[in-house]
Structure formats: C-alpha cells, structure tokens
Legacy VTK file of the C-alpha trace (Angstrom):
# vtk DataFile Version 3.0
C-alpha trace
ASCII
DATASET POLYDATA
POINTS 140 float
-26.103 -9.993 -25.071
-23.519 -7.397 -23.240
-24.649 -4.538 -21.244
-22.328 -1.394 -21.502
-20.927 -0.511 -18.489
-18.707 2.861 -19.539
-15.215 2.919 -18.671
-14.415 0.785 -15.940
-11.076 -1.185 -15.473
-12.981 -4.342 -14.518
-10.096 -6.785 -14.304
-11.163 -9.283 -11.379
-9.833 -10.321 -8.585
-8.786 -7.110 -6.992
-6.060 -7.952 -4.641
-6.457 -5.942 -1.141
-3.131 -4.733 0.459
-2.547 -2.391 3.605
0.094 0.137 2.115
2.518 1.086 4.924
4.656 4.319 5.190
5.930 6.627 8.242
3.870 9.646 7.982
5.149 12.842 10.419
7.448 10.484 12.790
4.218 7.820 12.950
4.056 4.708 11.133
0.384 4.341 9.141
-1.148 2.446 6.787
-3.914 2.704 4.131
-6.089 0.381 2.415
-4.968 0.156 -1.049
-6.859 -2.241 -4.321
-4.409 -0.282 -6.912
-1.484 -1.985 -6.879
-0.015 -4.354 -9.602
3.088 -6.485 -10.517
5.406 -4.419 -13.060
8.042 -7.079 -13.563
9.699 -10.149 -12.270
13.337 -9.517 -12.694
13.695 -6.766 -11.422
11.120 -7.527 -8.852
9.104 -4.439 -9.673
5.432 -3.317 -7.773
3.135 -0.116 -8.513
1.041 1.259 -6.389
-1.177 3.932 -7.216
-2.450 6.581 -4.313
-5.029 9.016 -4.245
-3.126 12.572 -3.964
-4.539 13.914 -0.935
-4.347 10.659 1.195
-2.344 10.878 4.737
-0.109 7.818 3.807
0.409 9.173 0.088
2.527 12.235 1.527
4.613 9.311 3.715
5.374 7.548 0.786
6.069 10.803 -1.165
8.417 12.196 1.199
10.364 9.371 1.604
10.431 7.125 -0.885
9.676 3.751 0.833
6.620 1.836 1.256
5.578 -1.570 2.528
3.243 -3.810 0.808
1.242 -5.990 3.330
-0.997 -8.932 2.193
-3.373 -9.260 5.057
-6.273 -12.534 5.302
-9.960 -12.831 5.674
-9.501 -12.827 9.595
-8.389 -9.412 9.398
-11.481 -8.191 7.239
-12.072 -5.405 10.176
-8.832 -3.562 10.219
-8.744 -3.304 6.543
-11.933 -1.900 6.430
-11.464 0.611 9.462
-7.629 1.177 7.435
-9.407 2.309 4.562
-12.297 4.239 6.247
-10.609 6.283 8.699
-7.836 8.418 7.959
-3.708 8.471 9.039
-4.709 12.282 9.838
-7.461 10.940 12.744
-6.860 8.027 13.879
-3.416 6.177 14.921
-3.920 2.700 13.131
-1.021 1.272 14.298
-2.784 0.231 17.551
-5.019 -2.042 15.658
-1.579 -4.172 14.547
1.175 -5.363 15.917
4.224 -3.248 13.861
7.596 -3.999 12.706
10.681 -2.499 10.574
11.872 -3.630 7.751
15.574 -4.857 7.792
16.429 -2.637 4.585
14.636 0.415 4.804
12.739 -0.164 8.262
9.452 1.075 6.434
6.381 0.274 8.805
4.739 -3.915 8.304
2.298 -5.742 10.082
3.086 -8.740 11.442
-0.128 -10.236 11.296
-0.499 -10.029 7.515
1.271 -12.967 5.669
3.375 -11.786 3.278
4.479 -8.166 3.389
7.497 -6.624 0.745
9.465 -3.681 1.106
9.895 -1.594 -1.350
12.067 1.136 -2.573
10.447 3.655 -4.914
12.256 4.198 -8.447
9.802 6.396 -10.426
6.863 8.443 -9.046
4.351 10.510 -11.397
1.083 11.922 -11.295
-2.121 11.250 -13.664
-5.003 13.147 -12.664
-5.491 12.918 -9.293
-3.432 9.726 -8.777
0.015 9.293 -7.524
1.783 6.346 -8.953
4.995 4.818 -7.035
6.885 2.079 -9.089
9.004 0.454 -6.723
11.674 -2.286 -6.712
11.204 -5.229 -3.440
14.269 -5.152 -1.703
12.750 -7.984 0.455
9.968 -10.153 0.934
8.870 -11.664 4.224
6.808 -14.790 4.541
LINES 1 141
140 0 1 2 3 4 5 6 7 8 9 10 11 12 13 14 15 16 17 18 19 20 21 22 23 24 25 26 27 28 29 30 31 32 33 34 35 36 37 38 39 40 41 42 43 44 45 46 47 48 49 50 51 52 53 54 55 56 57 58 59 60 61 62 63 64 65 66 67 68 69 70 71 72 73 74 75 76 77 78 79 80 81 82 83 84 85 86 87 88 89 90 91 92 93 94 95 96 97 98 99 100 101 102 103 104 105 106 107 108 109 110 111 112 113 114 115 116 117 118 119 120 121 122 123 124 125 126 127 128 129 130 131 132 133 134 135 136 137 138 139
C-alpha cells in the first residue's frame, strides 16, 4: 500500500555541495542539495539557488561558481554554511581557501573534489535561480 506524499521531488541520495562564489570583494560559500549533472560531453552542472541568498547575487554578478564536494568530517561547516548567512558571517575562516587556475572562483581545500565552473545559461522559475554551467576544471 502507498501513502501519498503530494508533490515532492523525492529522488534519493541528495548529494551535499558547498557552492562557492566572491560576493562584494569576499569569497563565500553556501550550502547547496540542488545541484545535478546536465551532461557529460560537454561537462555540464546546474545548480539551482534560492533568489535572495548572499552567494546567489555572487554567482549572478559574475558568472562563476565553484562546486565543492566536502566529507562526513566536515558535517559542522556545512551545516553552519547553510545556517548562517554570506551577509553575517565571513565563512571563509572556517576553511582553508583557494583560486581556481581558470577563473580563480573561491574552493576549499579541505573538500575532495571541487569543479569550477563557468555559467552558460541562467533563468529564473519561481523563486529559484538556475545556473547551468560548463567545468572548466576539476580538482581531485
């Protein structure tokens, strides 16, 4: 027997990422669930931002972003990323931080695997942002 739920997009797992971006000269990063693979070759990402969020406007204004896959051990600073805001609070001090070599967008070095991406397309659906984005490069 099924139980209706209404509409939920209940596709499990979630991944967790720490979105980077600079925001007002200051690197800062947000914890992020909405973010998918678009395509292979090209090596496409989406990410999709709530409007009003501090690191939305970074990525907005100029058109890079990092993707950073962090692990369990740092369960604490993506929960205080995605609790506190950009606006408030200087997360950077909870990383260590490092540019890019393409775009120099904002990573963190203890994550594992972070990608930098370019955006290619941005539009809005309700009060979401979406960034499509090609990886220029991926660090391991």
């Amino acid at each position: 027997m099924k139980t209706s739920l209404g509409p939920v997009p209940l596709l499990y797992p979630v991944p967790i990422v720490l979105v980077g971006a600079d925001v007002g000269g200051r690197a800062d990063f947000a914890t992020v669930g909405d973010v998918a693979i678009m395509g292979i070759r090209p090596p496409l990402v989406c990410i999709s931002l709530a409007a009003g969020h501090h690191t939305t406007a970074g990525v907005a204004a100029s058109s890079v972003f990092s993707i950073n896959v962090p692990n369990q051990q740092m369960l604490a600073e993506v929960d205080c990323c995605g609790s506190v805001s950009g606006r408030d609070v200087d997360k950077t001090a909870l990383f260590t931080v490092w540019r890019g070599d393409v775009t120099a967008v904002p990573m963190i070095a203890e994550c594992p695997v972070n990608l930098e991406c370019e955006v290619l397309h941005e539009f809005v659906v309700e009060h979401r942002r979406m960034f499509i984005a090609k990886v220029v490069e991926t660090y391991v």
